[in-house]
KEMARBA-628985 format. One line per field, with one value per residue (C-alpha): x, z, y; residue in one letter; residue number from 1. Coordinates in steps of 0.2 Angstrom, whole numbers, plus 5000, padded with zeros to 4 digits. Layout:
N
X = X, ...
Z = Z, ...
Y = Y, ...
residuo = a, ...
num = NUM, ...
//
This chain:
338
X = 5422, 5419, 5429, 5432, 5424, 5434, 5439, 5450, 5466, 5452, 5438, 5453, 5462, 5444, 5441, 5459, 5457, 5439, 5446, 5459, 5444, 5435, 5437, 5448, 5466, 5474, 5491, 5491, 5502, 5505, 5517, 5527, 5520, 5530, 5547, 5553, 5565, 5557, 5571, 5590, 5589, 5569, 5558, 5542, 5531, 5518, 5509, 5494, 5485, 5492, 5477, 5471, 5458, 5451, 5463, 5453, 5448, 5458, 5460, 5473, 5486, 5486, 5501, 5503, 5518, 5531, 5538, 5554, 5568, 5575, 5559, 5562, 5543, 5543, 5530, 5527, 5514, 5502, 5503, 5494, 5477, 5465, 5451, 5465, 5458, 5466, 5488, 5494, 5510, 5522, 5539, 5552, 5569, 5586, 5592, 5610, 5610, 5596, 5597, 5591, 5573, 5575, 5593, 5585, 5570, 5582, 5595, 5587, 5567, 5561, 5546, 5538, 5544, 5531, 5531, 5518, 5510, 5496, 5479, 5480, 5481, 5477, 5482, 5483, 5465, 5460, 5446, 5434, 5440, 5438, 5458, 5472, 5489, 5500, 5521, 5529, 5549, 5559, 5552, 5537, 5529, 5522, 5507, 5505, 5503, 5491, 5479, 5481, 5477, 5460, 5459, 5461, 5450, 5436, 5440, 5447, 5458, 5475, 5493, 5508, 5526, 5537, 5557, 5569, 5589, 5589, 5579, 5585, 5579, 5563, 5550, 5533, 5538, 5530, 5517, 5509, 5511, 5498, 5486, 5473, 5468, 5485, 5498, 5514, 5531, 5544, 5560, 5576, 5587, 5603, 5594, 5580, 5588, 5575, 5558, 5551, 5538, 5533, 5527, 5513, 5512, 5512, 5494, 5478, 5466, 5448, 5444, 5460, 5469, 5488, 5495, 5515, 5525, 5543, 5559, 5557, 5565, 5552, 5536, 5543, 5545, 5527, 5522, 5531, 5522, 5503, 5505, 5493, 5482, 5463, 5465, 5462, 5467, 5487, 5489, 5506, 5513, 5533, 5542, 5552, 5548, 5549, 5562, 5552, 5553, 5558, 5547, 5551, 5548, 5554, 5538, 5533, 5512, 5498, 5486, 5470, 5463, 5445, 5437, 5447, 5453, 5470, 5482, 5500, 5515, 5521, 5542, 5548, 5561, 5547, 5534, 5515, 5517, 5531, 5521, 5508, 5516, 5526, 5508, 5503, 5493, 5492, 5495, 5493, 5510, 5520, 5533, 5534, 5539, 5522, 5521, 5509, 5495, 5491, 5493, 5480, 5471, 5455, 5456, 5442, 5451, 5468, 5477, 5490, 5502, 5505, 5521, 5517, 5516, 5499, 5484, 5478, 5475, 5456, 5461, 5472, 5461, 5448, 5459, 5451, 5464, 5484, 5498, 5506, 5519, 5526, 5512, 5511, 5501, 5504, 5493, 5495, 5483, 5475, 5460, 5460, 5448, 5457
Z = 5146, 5133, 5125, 5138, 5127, 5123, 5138, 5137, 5149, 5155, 5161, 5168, 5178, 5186, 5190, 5200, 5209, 5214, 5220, 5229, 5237, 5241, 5256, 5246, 5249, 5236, 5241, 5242, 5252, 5243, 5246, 5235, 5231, 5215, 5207, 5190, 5177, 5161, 5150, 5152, 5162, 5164, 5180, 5184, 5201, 5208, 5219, 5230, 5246, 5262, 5270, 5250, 5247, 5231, 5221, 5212, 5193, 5178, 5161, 5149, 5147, 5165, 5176, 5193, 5200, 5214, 5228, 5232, 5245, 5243, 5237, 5221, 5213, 5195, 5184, 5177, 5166, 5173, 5162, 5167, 5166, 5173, 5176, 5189, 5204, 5216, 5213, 5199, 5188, 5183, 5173, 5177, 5164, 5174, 5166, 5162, 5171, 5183, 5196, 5208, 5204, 5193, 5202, 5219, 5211, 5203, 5216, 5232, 5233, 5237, 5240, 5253, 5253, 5255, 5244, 5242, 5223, 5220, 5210, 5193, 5179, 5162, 5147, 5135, 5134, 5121, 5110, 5100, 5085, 5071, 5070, 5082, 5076, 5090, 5089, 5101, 5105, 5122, 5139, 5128, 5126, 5145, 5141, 5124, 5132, 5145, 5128, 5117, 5132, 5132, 5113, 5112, 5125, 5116, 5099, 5090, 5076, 5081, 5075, 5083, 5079, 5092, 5091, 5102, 5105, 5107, 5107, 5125, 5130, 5123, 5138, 5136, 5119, 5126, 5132, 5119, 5107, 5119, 5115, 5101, 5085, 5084, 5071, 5080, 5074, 5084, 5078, 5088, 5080, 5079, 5068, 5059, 5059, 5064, 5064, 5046, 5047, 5030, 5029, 5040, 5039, 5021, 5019, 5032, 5035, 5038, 5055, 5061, 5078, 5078, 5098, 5100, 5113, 5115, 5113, 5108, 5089, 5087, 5091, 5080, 5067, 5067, 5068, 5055, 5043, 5053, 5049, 5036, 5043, 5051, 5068, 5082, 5071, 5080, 5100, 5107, 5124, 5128, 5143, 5141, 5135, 5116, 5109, 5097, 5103, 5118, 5133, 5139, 5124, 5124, 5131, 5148, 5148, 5162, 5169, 5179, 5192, 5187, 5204, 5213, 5200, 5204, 5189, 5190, 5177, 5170, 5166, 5150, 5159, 5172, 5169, 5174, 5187, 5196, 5197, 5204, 5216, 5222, 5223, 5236, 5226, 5227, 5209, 5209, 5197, 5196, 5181, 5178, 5159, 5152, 5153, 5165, 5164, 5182, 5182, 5168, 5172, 5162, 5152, 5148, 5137, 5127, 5114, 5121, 5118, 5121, 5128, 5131, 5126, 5133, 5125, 5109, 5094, 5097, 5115, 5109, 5095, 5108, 5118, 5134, 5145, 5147, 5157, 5166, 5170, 5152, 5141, 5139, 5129, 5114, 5118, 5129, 5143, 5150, 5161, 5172, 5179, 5195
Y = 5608, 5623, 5635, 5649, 5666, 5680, 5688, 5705, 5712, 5722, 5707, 5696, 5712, 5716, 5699, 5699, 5716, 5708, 5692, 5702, 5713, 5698, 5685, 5674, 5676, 5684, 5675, 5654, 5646, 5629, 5613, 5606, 5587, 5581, 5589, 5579, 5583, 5588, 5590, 5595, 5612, 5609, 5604, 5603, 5605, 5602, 5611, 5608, 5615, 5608, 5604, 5596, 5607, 5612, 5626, 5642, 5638, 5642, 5641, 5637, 5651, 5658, 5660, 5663, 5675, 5664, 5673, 5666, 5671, 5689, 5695, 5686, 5687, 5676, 5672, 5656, 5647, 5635, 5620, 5606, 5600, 5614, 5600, 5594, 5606, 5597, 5603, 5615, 5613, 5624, 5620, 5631, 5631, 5635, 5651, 5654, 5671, 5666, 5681, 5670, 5664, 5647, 5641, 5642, 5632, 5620, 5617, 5621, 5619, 5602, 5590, 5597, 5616, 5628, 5642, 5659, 5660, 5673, 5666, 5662, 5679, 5674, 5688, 5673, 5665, 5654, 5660, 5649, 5643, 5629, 5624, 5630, 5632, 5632, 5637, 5636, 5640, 5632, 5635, 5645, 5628, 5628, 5639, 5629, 5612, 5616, 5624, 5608, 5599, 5607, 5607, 5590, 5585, 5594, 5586, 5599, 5598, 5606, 5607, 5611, 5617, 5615, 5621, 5621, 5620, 5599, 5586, 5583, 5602, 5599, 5596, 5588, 5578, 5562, 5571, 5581, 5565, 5559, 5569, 5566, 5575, 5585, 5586, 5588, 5596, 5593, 5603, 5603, 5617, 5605, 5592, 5605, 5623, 5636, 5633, 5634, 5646, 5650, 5631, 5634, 5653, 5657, 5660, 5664, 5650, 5654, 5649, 5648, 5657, 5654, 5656, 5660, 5659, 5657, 5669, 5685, 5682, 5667, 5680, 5696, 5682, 5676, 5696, 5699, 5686, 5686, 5707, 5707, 5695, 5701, 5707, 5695, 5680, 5680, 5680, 5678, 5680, 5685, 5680, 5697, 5713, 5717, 5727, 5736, 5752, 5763, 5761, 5778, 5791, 5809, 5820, 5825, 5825, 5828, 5813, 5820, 5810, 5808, 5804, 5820, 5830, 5829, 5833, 5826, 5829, 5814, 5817, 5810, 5799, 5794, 5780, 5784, 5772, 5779, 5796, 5786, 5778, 5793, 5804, 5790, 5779, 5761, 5754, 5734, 5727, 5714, 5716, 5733, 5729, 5729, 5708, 5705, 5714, 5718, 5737, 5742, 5757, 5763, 5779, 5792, 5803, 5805, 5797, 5783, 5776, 5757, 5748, 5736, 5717, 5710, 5719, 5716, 5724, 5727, 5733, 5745, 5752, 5756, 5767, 5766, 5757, 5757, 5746, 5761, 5754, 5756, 5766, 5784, 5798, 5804, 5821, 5831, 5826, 5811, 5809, 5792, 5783, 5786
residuo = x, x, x, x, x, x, x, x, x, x, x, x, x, x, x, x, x, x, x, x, x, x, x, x, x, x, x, x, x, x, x, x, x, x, x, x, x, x, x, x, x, x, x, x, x, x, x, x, x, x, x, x, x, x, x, x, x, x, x, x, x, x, x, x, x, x, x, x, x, x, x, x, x, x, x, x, x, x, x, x, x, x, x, x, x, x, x, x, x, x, x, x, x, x, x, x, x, x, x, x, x, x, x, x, x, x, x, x, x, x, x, x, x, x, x, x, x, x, x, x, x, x, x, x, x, x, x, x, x, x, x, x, x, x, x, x, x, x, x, x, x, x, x, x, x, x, x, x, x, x, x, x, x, x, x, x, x, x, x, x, x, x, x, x, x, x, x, x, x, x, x, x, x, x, x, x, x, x, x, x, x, x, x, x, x, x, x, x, x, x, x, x, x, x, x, x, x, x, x, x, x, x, x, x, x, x, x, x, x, x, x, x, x, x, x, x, x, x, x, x, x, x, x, x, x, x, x, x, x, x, x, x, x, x, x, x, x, x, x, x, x, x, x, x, x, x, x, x, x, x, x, x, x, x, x, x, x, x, x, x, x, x, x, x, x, x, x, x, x, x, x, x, x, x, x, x, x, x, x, x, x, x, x, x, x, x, x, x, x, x, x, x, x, x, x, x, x, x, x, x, x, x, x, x, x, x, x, x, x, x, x, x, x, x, x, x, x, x, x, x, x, x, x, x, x, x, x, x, x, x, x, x, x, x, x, x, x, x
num = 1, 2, 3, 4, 5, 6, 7, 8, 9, 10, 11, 12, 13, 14, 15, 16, 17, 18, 19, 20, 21, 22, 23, 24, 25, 26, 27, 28, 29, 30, 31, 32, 33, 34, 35, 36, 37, 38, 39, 40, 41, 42, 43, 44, 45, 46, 47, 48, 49, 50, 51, 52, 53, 54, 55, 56, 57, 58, 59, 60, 61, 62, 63, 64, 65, 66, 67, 68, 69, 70, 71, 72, 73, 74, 75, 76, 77, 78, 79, 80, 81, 82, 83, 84, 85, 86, 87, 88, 89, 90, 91, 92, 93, 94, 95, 96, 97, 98, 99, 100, 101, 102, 103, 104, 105, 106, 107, 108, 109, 110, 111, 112, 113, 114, 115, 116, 117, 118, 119, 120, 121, 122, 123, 124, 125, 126, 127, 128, 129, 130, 131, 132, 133, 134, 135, 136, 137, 138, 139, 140, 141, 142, 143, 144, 145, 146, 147, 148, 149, 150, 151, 152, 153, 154, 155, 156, 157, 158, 159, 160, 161, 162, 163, 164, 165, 166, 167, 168, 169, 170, 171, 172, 173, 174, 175, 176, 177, 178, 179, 180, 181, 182, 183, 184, 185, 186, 187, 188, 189, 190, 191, 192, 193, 194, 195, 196, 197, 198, 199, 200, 201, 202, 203, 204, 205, 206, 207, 208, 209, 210, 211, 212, 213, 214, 215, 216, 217, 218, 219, 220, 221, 222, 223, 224, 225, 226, 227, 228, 229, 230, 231, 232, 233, 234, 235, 236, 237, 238, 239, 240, 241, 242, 243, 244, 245, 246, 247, 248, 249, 250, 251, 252, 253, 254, 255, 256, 257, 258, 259, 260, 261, 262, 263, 264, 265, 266, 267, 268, 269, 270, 271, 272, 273, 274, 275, 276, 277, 278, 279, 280, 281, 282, 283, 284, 285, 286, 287, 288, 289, 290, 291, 292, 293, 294, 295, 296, 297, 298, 299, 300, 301, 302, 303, 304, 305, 306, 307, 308, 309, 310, 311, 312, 313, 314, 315, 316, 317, 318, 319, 320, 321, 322, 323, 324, 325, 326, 327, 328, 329, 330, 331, 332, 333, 334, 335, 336, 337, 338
//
């Protein structure tokens, strides 16, 4: 199997609206086959079609959202082996102050369940290159694990940094030491401190993509020193949203509504999306924190202002697209595609 090519929020949300236009079900229902134990507070499960028919295609760093009781909705990683198109696997960490979505999956879902998970979203794609540097912190190594899968199966050199509270929380050790061509740094916190990250970030390599994912201190640290690296050369994807700044800035502005012409005031205290919503329009989300990707919208014109923690640099530059959900304008005005 190749390397996927470059493929942007925008190719992978058009591909999802299509999918959810199309005769394809947009929401699988899938069994439970196989449930194990990771790690301490870490389980895995697999999931398949009843009937044991082929699941849709996907590549490495795509996630699918659960809906679990209470109209719980959560998003998890798919992490195991997408030439496997017969079950998926997601690994799911019990949180400490789980409202709900990891202690039911922990304590109360078993083999045989049946649960609702939409297709596969990926805002995390691999892109060709000659060496992958992988880091990857706790639960973050789900999405991780599925790429050096692929890596390695194509024969690609590849080296991973992987930290974590104990050796015991770590999940997939066993497996990743598995897999061929990598060099693998396993760093529990409690025997190695934090992750030593100016031994593998102190200086660009030529040909080389670093992918990050893991708490948010982990990513703002691997920011901070990739900053001055060339564009496109560092991908990272959070589990929450960043911190960086306020989602909601000070500022009403105006949206029109391309294909009618309707103009609508956005409140400073109101996100884009809410106006939406409220002036009847249908606005496919998911997060609503500027994670998942599923509510871009494409811009014509106006000067944004991006929330969010999905698109990348080259995305944002072209300032033709924003997650409403979070994003905003910076002038006074913007026309959408809507």
């Amino acid at each position: 199997m190749g390397v996927p090519t470059v493929r942007s929020v925008r190719a992978a949300t058009a591909e999802a609206f299509s999918s959810s236009c199309s005769a394809e079900p947009a929401i699988l229902d899938l069994s439970v086959v196989a449930k194990r134990a990771e790690a301490q507070g870490v389980v895995s499960l697999d999931l398949a079609l009843p009937d044991g028919e082929l699941l849709p295609a996907w590549l490495p760093g795509a996630h699918i959202d659960v809906m679990l009781p209470d109209n719980v909705v959560r998003q998890y990683s798919l992490c195991g082996d997408c030439r496997n198109n017969r079950a998926w696997t997601i690994a799911v960490l019990r949180e400490t102050a789980s409202r709900g979505g990891s202690r039911y999956i922990h304590d109360h879902l078993a083999v045989g369940d049946r649960m609702q998970v939409s297709r596969p979203r990926n805002n995390f794609r691999l892109v060709d290159a000659e060496h992958y540097l992988f880091i990857a912190g706790g639960i973050g190594i789900t999405p991780i694990l599925a790429m050096a899968r692929q890596i390695a199966a194509q024969g690609k050199p590849w080296t991973l940094v992987y930290g974590g509270r104990t050796r015991g929380a770590m999940a997939f050790i066993d497996t990743l030491r598995a897999l061929r061509g990598g060099q693998i740094h396993i760093c529990p916190q409690d025997e190695c401190g934090l992750l030593d990250l100016p031994r593998f970030l102190d200086r660009h390599e030529d040909g080389t993509k670093v992918y990050c994912c893991g708490p948010e201190a982990l990513i703002d640290a691997v920011e901070k020193r990739c900053s001055d690296w060339p564009i496109g050369t560092l991908h990272r994807e959070r589990f929450a949203p960043s911190t960086k700044g306020a989602a909601l800035p000070k500022g009403a502005f105006e949206v029109e509504l391309a294909r009618s012409g309707r103009r609508l005031v956005v409140p400073p205290d109101t996100s884009l999306l809410m106006v939406l919503e409220e002036a009847g329009y249908t606005i496919t989300n998911s997060c609503r924190a500027g994670i998942c990707g599923t509510c871009f919208i494409r811009v014509l014109s106006g000067e944004l202002e991006h929330n969010d923690d999905v698109l990348s640099d080259a995305e944002r530059e072209a300032g033709d697209g924003l997650l409403v959900c979070v994003s905003r304008a910076k002038s006074g005005l913007l026309v959408l595609d809507l």
